[in-house]
C-alpha positions in Angstrom: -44.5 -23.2 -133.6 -46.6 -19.9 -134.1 -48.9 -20.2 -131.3 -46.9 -21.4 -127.9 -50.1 -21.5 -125.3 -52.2 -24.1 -126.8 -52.2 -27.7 -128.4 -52.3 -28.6 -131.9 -55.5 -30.3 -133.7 -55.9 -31.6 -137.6 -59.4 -29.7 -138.9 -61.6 -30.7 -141.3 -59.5 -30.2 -144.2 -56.5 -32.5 -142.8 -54.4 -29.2 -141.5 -52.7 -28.6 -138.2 -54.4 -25.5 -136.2 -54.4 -24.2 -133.2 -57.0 -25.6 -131.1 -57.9 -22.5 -129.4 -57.4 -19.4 -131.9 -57.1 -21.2 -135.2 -53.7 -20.2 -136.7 -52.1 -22.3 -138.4 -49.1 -24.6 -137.4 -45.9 -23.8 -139.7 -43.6 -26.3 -138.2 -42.8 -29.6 -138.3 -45.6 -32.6 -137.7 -46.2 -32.0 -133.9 -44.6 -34.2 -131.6 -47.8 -34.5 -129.1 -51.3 -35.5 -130.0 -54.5 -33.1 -128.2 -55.5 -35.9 -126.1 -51.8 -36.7 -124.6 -51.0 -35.9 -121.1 -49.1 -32.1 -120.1 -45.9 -33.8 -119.5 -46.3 -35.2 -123.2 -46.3 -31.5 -124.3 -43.6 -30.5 -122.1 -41.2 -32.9 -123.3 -42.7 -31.5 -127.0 -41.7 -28.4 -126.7 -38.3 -29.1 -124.9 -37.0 -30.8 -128.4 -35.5 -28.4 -130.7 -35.4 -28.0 -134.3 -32.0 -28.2 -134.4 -31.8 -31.6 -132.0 -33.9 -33.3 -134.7 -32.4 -32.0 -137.8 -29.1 -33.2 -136.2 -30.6 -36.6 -135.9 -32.7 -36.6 -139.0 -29.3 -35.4 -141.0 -27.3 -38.3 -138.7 -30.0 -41.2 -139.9 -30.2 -40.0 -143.4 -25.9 -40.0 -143.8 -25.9 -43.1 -142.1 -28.2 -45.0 -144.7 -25.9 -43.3 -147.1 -22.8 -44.9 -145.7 -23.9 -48.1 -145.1 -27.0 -48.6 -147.2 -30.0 -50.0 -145.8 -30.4 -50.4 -142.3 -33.5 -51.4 -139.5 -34.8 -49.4 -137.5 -32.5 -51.1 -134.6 -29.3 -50.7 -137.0 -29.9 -46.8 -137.3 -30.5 -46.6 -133.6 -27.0 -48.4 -133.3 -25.8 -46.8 -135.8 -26.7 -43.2 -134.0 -24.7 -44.8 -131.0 -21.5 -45.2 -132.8 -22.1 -41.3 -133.8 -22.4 -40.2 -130.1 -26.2 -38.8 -131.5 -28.2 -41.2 -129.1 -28.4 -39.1 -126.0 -30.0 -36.5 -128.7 -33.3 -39.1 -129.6 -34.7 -42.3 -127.8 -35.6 -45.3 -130.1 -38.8 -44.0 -130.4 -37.6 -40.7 -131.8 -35.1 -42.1 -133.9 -38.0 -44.2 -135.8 -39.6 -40.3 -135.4 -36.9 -38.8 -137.1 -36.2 -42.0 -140.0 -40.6 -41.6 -140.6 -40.2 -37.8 -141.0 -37.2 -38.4 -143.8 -39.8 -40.9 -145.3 -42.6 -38.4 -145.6 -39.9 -35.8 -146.7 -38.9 -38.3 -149.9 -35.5 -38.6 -148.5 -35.4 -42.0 -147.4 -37.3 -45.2 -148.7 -38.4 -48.9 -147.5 -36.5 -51.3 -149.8 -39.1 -54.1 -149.8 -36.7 -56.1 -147.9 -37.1 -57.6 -144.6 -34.6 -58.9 -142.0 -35.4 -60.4 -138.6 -34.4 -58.2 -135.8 -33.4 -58.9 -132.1 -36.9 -60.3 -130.9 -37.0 -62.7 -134.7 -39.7 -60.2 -136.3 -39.1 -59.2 -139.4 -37.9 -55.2 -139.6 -38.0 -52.9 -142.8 -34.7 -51.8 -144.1 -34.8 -48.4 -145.2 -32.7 -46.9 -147.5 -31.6 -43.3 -148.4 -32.4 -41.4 -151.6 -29.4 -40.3 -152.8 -29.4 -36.3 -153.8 -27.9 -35.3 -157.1 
């Protein structure tokens, strides 16, 4: 992030700022919203770049290897990898939304019922030439 002392706020124009002096964020989406609580930001500014690039890379080989998954099957499938202690559920649906809005990773227009018998996306991988 450029601007470490304050919280991050879409303006009228749909960009991230800072809330207090303006500049503009450079990073990644952030992670906590104005409105959430300190600890929220804390636990923001505690994940690396590197932690979720690991994960985001770990998803997006994963869909690669096996084709398309839910988003349980990737969080399993982050298990078998040793990369869940690095993301919770949460995150790893995070991570698989970020390689989404990146292009990198697709929903299928298939369905499949998951462990509590809703119907789950499968998401797929783009492959890169």
């Amino acid at each position: 992030m450029t601007c470490t002392l304050h919280k991050w706020v879409k303006n009228d124009q749909g960009a991230w700022v800072c809330d207090e002096c303006g500049k503009p964020y450079l990073g990644p989406e952030p992670v906590a919203r104005k409105t959430d609580p300190d600890t929220s930001w804390d636990a923001a500014a505690s994940v690396s770049d590197v932690k979720m690039t690991r994960v985001r890379q770990g998803i997006y080989d994963l869909l690669v290897d096996f084709g398309p998954m839910t988003d349980e099957e990737i969080w399993r499938g982050l298990a078998h990898r040793q990369l869940e202690a690095e993301t919770s559920p949460s995150g790893a649906r995070t991570r698989r939304s970020e390689l989404v809005a990146a292009n990198r990773v697709y929903d299928t227009g298939n369905r499949k019922k998951g462990k509590t018998n809703r119907k789950m996306i499968l998401w797929a991988a783009r492959k890169e030439h």
